[in-house]
Backbone atoms as SQL, in Angstrom:
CREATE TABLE atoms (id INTEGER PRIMARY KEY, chain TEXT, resi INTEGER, resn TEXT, atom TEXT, x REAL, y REAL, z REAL);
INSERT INTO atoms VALUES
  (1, 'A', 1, 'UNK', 'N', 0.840, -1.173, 0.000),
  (2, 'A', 1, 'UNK', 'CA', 0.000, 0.000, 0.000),
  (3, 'A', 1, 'UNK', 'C', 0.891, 1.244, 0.000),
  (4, 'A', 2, 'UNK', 'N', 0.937, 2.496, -0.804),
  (5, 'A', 2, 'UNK', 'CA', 1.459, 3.483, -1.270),
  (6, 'A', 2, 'UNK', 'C', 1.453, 4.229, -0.095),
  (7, 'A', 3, 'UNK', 'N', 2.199, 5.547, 0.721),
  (8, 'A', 3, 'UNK', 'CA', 1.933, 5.974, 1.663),
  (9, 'A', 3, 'UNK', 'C', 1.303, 6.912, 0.876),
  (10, 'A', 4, 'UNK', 'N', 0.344, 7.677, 1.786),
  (11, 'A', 4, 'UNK', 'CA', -0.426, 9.191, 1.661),
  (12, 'A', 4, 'UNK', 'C', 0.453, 10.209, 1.968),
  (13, 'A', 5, 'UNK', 'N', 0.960, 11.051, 1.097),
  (14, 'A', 5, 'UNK', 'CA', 1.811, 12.050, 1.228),
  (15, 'A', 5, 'UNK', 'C', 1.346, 13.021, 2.631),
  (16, 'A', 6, 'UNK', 'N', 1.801, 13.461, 3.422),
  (17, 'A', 6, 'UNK', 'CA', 1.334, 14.389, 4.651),
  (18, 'A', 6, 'UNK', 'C', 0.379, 15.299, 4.355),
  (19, 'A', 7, 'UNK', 'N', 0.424, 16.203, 2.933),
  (20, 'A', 7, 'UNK', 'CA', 0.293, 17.235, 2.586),
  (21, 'A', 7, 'UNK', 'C', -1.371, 16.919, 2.220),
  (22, 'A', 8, 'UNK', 'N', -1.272, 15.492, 1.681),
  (23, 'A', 8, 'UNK', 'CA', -2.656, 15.273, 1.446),
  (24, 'A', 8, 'UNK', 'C', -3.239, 14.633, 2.190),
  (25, 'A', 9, 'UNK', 'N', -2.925, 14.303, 3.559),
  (26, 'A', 9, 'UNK', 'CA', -4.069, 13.133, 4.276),
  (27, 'A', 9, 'UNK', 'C', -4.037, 14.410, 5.719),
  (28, 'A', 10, 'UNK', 'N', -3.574, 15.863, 5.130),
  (29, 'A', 10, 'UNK', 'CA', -3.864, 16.805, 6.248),
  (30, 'A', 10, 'UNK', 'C', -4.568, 17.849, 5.893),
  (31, 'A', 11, 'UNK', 'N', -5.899, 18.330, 6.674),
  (32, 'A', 11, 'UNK', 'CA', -6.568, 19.434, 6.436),
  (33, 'A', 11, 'UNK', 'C', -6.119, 20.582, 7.583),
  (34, 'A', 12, 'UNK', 'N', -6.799, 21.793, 6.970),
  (35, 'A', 12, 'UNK', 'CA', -6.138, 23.126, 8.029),
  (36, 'A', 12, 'UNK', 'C', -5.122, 24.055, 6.783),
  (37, 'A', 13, 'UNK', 'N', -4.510, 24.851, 7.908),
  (38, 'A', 13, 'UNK', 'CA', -3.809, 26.093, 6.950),
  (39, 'A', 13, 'UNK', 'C', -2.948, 25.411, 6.550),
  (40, 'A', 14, 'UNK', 'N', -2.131, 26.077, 5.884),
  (41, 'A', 14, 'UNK', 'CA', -0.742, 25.874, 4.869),
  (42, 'A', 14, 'UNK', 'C', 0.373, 25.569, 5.731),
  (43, 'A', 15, 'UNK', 'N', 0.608, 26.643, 7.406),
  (44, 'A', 15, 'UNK', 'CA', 1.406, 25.754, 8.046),
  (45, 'A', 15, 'UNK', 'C', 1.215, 24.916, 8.420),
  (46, 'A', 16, 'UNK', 'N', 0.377, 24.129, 9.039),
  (47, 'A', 16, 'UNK', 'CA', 0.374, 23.038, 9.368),
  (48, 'A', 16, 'UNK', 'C', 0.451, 22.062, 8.340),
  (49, 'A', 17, 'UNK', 'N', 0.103, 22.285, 7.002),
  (50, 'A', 17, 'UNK', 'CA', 0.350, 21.521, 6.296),
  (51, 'A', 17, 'UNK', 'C', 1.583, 21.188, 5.722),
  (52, 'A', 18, 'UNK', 'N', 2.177, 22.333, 5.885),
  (53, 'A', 18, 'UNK', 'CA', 3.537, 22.995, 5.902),
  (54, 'A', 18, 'UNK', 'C', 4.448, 21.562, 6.595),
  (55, 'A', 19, 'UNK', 'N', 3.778, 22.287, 8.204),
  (56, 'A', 19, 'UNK', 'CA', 5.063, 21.657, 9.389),
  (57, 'A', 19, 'UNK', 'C', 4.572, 19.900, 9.043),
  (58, 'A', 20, 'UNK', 'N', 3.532, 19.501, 8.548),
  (59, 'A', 20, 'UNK', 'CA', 3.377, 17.777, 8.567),
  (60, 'A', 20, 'UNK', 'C', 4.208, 17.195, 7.721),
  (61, 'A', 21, 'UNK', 'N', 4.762, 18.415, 6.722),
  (62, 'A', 21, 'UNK', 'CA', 6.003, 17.506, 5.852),
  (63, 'A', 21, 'UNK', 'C', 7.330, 17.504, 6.389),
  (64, 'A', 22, 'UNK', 'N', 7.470, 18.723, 6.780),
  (65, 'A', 22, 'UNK', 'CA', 8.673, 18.073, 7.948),
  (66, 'A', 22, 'UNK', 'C', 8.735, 18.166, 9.095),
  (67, 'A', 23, 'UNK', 'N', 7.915, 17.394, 9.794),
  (68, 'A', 23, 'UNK', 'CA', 7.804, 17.223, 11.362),
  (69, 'A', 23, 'UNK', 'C', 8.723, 16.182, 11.326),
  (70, 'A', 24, 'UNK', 'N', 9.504, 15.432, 11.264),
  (71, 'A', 24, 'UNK', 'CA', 10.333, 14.490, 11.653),
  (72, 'A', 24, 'UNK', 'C', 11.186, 15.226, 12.416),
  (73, 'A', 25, 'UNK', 'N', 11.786, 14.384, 13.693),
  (74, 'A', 25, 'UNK', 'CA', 12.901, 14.934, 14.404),
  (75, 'A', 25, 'UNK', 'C', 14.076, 15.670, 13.368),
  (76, 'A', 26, 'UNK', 'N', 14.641, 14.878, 12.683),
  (77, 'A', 26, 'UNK', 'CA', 16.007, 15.026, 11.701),
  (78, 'A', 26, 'UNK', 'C', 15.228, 15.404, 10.160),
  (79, 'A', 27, 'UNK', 'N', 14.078, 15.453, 10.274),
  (80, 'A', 27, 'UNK', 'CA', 13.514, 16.219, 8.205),
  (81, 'A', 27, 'UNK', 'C', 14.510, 17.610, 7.917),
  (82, 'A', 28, 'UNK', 'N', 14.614, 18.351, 8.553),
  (83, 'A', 28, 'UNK', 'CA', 14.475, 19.773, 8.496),
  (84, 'A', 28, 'UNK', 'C', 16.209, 19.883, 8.731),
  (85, 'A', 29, 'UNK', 'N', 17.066, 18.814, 9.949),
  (86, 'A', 29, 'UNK', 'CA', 18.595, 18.713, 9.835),
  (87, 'A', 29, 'UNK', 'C', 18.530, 18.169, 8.094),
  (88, 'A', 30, 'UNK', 'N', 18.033, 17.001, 7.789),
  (89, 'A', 30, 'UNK', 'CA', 18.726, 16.307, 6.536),
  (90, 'A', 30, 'UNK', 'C', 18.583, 17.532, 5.151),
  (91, 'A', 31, 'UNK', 'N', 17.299, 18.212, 5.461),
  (92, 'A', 31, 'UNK', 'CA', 16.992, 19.195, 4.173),
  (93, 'A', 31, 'UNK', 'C', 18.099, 20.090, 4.179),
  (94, 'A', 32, 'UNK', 'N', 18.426, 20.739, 5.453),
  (95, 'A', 32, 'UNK', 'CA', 19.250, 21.674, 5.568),
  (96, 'A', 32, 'UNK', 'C', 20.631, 21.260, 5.003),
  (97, 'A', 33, 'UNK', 'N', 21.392, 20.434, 5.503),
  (98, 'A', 33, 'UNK', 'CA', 22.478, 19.297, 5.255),
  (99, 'A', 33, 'UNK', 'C', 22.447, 19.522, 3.373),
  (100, 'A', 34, 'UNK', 'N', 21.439, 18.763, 2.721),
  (101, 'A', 34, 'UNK', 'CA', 21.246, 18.421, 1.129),
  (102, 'A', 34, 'UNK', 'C', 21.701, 20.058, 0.995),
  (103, 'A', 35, 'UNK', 'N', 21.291, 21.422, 1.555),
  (104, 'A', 35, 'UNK', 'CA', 21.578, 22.693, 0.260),
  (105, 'A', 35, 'UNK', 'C', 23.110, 22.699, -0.283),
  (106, 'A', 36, 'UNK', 'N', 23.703, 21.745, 0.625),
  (107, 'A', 36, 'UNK', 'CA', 24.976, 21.642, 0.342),
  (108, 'A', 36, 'UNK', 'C', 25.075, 20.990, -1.147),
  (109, 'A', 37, 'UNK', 'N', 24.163, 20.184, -1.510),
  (110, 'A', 37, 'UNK', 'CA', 24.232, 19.077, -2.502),
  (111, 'A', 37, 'UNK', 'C', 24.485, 17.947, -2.547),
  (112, 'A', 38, 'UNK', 'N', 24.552, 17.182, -3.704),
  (113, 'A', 38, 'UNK', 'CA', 24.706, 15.872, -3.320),
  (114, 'A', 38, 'UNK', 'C', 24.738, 15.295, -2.255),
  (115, 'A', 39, 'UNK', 'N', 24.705, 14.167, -1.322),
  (116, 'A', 39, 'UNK', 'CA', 24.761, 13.576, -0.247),
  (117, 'A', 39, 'UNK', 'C', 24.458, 11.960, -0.494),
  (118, 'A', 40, 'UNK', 'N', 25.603, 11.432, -0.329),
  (119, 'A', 40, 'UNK', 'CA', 25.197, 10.105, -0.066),
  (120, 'A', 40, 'UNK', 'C', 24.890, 9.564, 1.035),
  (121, 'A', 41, 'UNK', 'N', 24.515, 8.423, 1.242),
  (122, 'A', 41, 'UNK', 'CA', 23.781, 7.789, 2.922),
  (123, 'A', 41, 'UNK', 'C', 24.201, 7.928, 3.798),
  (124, 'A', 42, 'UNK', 'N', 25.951, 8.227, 4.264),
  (125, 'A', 42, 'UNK', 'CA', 27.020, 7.382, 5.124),
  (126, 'A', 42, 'UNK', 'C', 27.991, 8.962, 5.083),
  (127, 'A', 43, 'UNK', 'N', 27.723, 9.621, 4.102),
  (128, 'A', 43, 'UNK', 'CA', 27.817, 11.164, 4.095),
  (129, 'A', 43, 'UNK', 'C', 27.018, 11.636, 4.954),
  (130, 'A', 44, 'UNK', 'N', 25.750, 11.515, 5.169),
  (131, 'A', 44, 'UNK', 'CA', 24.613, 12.196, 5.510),
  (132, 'A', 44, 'UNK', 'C', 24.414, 11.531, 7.438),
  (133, 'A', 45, 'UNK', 'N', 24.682, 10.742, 7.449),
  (134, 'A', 45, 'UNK', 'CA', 25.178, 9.991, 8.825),
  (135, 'A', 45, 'UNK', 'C', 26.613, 10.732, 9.462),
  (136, 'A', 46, 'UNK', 'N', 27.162, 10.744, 8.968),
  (137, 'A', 46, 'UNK', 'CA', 28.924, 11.681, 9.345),
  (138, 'A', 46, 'UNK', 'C', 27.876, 13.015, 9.779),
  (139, 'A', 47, 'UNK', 'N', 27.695, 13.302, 8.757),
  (140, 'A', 47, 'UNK', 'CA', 26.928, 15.113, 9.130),
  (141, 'A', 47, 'UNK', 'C', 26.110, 15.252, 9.751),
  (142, 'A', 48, 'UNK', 'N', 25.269, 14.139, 10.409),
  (143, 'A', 48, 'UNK', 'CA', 24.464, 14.455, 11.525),
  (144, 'A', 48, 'UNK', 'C', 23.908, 12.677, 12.459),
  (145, 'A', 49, 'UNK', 'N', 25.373, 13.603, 13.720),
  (146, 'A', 49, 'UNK', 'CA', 25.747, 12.220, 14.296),
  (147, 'A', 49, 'UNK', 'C', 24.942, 11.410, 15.383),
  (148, 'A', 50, 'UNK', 'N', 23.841, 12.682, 15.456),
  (149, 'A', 50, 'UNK', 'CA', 22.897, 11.273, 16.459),
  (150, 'A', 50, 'UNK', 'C', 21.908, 10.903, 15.964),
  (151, 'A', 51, 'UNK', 'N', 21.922, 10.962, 14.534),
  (152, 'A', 51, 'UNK', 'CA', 20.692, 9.731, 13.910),
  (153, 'A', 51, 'UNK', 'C', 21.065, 8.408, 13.940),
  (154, 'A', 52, 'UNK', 'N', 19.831, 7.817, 13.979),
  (155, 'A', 52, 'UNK', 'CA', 20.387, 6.344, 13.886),
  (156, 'A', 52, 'UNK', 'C', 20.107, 6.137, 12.619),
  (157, 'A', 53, 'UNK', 'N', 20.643, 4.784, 11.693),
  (158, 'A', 53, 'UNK', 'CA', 20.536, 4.825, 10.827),
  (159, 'A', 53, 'UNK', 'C', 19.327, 3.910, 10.301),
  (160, 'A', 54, 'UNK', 'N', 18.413, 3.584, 11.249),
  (161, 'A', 54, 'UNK', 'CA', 17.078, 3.184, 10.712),
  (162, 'A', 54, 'UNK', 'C', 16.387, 4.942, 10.575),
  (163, 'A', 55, 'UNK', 'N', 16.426, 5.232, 12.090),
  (164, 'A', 55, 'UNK', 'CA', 15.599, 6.494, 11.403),
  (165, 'A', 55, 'UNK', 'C', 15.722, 7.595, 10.395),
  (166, 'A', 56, 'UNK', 'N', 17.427, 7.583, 10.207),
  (167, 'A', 56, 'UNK', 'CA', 17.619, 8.314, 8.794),
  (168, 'A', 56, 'UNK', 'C', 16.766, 8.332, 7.351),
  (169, 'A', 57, 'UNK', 'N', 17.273, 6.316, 7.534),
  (170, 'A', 57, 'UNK', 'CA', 16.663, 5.645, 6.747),
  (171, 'A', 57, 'UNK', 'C', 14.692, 6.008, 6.789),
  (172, 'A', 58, 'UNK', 'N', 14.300, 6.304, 7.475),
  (173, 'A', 58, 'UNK', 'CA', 12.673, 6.506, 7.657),
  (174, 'A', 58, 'UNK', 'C', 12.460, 7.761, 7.275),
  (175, 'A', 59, 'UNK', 'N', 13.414, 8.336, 7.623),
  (176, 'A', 59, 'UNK', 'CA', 12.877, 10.028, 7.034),
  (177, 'A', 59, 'UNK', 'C', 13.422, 10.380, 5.969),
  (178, 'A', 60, 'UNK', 'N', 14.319, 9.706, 5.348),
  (179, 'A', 60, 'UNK', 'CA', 14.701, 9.650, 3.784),
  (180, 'A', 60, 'UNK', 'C', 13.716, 9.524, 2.883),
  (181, 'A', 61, 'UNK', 'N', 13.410, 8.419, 3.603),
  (182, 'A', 61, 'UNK', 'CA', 12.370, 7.571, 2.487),
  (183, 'A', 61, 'UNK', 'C', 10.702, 8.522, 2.281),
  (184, 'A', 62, 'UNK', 'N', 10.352, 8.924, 3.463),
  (185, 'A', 62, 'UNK', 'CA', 9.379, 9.744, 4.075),
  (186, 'A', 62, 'UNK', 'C', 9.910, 11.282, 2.697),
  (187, 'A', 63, 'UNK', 'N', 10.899, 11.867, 3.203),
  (188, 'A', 63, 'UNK', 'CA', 11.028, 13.469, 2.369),
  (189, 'A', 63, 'UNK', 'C', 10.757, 13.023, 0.892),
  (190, 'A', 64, 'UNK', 'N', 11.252, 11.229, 0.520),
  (191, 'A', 64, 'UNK', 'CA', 11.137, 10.798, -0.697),
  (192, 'A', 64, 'UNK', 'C', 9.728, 11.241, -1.293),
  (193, 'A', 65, 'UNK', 'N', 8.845, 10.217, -0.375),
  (194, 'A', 65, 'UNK', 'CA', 8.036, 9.877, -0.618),
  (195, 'A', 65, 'UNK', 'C', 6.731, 11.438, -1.243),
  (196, 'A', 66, 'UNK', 'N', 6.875, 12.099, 0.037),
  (197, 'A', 66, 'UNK', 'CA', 6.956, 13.767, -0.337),
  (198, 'A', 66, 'UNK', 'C', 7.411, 14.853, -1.318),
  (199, 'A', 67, 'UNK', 'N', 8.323, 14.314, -2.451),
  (200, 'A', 67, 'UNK', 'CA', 8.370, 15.066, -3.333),
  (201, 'A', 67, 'UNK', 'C', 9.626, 15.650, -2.622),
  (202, 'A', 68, 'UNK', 'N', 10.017, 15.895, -1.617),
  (203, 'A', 68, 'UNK', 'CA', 11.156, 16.779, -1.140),
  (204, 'A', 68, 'UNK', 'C', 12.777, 16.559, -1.497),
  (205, 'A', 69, 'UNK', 'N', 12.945, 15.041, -1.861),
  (206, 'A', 69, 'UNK', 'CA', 14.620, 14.817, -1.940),
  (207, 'A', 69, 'UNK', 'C', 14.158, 13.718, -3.090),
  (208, 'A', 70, 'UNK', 'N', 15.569, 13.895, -4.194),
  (209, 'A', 70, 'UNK', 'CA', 15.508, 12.596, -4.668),
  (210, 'A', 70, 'UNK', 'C', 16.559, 11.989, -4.573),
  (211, 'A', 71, 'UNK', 'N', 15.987, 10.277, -4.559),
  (212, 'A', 71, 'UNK', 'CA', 17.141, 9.524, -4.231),
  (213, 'A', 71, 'UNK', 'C', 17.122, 8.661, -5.872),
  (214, 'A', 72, 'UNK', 'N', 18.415, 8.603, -5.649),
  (215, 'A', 72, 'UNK', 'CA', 19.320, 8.183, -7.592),
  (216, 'A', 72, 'UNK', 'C', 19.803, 6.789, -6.779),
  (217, 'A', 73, 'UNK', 'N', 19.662, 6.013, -7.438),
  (218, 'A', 73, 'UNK', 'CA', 20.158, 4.548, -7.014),
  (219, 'A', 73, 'UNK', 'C', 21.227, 4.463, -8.870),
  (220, 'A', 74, 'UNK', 'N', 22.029, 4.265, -8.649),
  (221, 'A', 74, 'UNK', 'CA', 23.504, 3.633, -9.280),
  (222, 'A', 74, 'UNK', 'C', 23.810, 2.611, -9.780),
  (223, 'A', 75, 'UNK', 'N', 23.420, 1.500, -10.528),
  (224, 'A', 75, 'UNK', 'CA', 23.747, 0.204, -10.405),
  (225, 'A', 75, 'UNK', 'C', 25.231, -0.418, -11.160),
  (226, 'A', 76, 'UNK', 'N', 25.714, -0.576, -9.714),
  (227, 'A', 76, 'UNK', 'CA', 26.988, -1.009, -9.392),
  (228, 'A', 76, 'UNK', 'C', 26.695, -1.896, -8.469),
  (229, 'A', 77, 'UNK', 'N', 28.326, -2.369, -7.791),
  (230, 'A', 77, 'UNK', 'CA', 28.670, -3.203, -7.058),
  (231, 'A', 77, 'UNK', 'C', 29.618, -2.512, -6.301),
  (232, 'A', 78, 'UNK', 'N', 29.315, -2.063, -4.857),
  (233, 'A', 78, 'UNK', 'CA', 28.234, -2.510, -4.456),
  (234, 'A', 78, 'UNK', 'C', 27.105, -0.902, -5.038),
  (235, 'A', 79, 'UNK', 'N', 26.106, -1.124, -4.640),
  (236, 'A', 79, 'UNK', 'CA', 25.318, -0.329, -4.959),
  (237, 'A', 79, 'UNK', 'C', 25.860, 1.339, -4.487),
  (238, 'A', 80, 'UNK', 'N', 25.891, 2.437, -5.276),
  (239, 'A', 80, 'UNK', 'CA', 25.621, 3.710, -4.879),
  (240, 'A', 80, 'UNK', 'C', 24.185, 3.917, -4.702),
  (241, 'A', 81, 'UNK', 'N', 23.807, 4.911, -3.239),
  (242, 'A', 81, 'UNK', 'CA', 22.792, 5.556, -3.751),
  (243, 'A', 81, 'UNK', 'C', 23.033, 7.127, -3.227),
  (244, 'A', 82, 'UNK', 'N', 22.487, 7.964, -3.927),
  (245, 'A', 82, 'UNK', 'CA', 22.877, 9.720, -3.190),
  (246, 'A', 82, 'UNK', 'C', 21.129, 9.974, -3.373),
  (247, 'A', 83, 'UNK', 'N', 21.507, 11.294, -2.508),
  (248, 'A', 83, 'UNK', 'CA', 19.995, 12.346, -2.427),
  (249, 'A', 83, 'UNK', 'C', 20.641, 13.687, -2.392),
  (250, 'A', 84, 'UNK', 'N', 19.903, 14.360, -2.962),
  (251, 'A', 84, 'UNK', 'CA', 19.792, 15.557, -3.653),
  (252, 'A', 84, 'UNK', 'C', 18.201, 15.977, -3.295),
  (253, 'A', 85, 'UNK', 'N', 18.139, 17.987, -3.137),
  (254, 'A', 85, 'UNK', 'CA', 16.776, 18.448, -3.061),
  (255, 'A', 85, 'UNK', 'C', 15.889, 18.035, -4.284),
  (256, 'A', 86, 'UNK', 'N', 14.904, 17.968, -4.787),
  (257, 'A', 86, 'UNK', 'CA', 14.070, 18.098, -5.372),
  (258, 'A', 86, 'UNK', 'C', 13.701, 19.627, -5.876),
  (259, 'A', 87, 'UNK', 'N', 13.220, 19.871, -6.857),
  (260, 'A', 87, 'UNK', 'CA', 12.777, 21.522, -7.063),
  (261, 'A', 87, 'UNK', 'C', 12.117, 21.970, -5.736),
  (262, 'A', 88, 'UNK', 'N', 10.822, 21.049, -5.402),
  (263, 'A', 88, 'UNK', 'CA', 10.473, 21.376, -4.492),
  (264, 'A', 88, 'UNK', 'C', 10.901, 21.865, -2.976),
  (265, 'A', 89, 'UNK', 'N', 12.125, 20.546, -3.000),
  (266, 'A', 89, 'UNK', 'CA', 12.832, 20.411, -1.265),
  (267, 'A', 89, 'UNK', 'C', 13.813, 21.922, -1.613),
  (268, 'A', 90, 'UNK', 'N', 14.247, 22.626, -2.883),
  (269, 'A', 90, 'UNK', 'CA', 15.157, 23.859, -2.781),
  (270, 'A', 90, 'UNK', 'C', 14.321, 25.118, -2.675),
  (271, 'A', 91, 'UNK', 'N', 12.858, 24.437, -3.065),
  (272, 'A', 91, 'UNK', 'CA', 12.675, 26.174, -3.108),
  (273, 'A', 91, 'UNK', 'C', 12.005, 26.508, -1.137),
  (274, 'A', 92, 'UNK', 'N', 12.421, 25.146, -0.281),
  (275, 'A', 92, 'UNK', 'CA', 12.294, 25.098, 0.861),
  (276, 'A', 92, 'UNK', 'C', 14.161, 26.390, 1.632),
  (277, 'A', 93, 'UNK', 'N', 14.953, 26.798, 0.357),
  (278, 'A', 93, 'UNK', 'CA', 15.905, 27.158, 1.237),
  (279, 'A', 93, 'UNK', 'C', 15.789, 27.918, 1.795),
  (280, 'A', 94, 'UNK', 'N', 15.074, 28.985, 1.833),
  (281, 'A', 94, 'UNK', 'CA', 14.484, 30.564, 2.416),
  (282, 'A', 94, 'UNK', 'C', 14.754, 30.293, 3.563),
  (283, 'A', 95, 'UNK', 'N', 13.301, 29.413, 4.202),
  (284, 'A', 95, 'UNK', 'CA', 13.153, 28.886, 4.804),
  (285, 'A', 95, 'UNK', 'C', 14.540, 28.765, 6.336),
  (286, 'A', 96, 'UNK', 'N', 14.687, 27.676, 5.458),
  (287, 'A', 96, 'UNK', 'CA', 15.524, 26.469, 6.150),
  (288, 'A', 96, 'UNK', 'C', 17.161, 28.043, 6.186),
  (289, 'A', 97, 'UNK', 'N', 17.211, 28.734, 5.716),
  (290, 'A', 97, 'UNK', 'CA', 18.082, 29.919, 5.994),
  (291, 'A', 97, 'UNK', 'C', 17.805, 30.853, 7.036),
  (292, 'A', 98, 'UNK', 'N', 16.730, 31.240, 6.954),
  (293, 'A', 98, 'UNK', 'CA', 15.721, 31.851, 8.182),
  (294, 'A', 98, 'UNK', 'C', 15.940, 31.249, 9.712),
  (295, 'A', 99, 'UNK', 'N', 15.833, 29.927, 9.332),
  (296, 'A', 99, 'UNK', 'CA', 15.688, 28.985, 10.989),
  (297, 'A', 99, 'UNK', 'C', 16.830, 28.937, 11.372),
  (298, 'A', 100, 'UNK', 'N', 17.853, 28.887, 10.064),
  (299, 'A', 100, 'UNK', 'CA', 19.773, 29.091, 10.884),
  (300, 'A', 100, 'UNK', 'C', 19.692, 30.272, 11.334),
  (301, 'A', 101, 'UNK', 'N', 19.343, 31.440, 10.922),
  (302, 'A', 101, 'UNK', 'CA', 19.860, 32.538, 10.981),
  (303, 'A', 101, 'UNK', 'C', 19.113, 33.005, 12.217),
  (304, 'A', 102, 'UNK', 'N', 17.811, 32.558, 12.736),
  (305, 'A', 102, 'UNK', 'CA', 17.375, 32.795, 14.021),
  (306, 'A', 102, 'UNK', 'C', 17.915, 32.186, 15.073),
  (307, 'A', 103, 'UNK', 'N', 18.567, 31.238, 14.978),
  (308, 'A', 103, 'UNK', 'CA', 18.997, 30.183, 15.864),
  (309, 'A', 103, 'UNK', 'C', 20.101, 30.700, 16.230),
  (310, 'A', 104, 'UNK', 'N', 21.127, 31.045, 14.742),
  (311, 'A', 104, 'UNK', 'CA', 22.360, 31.832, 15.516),
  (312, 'A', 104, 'UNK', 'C', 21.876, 32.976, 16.341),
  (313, 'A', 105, 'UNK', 'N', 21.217, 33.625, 16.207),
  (314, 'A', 105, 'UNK', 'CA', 20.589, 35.083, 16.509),
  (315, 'A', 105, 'UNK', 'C', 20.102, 34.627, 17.734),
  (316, 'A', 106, 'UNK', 'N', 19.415, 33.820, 18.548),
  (317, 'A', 106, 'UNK', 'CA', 18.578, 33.784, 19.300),
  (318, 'A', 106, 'UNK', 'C', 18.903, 32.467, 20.017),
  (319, 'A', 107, 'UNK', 'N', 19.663, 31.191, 20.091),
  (320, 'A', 107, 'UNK', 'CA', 19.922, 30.270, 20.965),
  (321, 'A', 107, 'UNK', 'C', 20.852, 30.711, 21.883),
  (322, 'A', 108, 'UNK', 'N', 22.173, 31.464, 21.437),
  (323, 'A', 108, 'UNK', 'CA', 22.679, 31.651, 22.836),
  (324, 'A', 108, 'UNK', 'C', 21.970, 32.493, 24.223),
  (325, 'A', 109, 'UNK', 'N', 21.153, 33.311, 23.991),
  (326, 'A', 109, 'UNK', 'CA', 20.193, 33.421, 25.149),
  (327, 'A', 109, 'UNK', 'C', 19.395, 32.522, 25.893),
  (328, 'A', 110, 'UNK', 'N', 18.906, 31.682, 24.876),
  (329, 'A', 110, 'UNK', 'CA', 18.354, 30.348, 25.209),
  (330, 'A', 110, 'UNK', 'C', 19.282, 29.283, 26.754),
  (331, 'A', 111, 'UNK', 'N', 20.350, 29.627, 25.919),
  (332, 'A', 111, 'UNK', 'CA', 21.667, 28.524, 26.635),
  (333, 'A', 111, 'UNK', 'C', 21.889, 29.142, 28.319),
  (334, 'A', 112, 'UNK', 'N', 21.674, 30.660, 28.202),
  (335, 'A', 112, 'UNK', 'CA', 22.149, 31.359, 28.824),
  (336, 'A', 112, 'UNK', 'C', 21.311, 31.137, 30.376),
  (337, 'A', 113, 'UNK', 'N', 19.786, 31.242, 30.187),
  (338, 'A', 113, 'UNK', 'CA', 18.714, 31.008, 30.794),
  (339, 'A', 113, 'UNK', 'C', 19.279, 29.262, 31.601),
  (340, 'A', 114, 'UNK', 'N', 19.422, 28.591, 30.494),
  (341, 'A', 114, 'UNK', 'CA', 19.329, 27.292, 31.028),
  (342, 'A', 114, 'UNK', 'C', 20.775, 27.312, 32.380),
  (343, 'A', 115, 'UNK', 'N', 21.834, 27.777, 32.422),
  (344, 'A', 115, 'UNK', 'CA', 23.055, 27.692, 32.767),
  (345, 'A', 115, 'UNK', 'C', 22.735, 28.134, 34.120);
């Protein structure tokens, strides 16, 4: 059975329809990660070190499934596979630039509180 893309098995505004495509813990690290480009599996694991690699594997497949990243399978020995944004997952960079740029701007106060 095919999954139901988020975007369509959710009613309500645009953010929320928005945040159901990347609500995953690591969606929004791996998107960010890809503006770099290319990324293979074991690349994408190095660059963000407390995923595990089932759930990588789940939210790969998930941004796949979403239109957001595509994954290129290689056929070799042993197999390549890489991911790359999608038109869609780039025209997410605004975005995903915005949330760095608040974070630098605005977590060390965060840190500061907690200390």
């Amino acid at each position: 059975m095919p999954r139901v893309p988020k975007q369509q098995a959710s009613t309500g505004c645009s953010v929320e329809r928005t945040l159901n495509l990347i609500d995953g813990k690591w969606k929004i690290v791996i998107l960010y990660k890809l503006l770099r480009g290319t990324l293979r599996f074991n690349e994408l694991r190095r660059l963000i070190p407390g995923v595990t690699q089932r759930m990588l594997t789940h939210q790969l497949r998930e941004l796949e499934a979403d239109g957001l990243i595509v994954r290129q399978v290689y056929a070799q020995v042993p197999p390549r596979v890489e991911y790359s944004l999608s038109a869609r997952g780039q025209s997410l960079e605004p975005v995903l630039m915005a949330l760095k740029h608040w974070g630098d701007t605005n977590l060390s106060s965060f840190e500061a509180k907690a200390a």
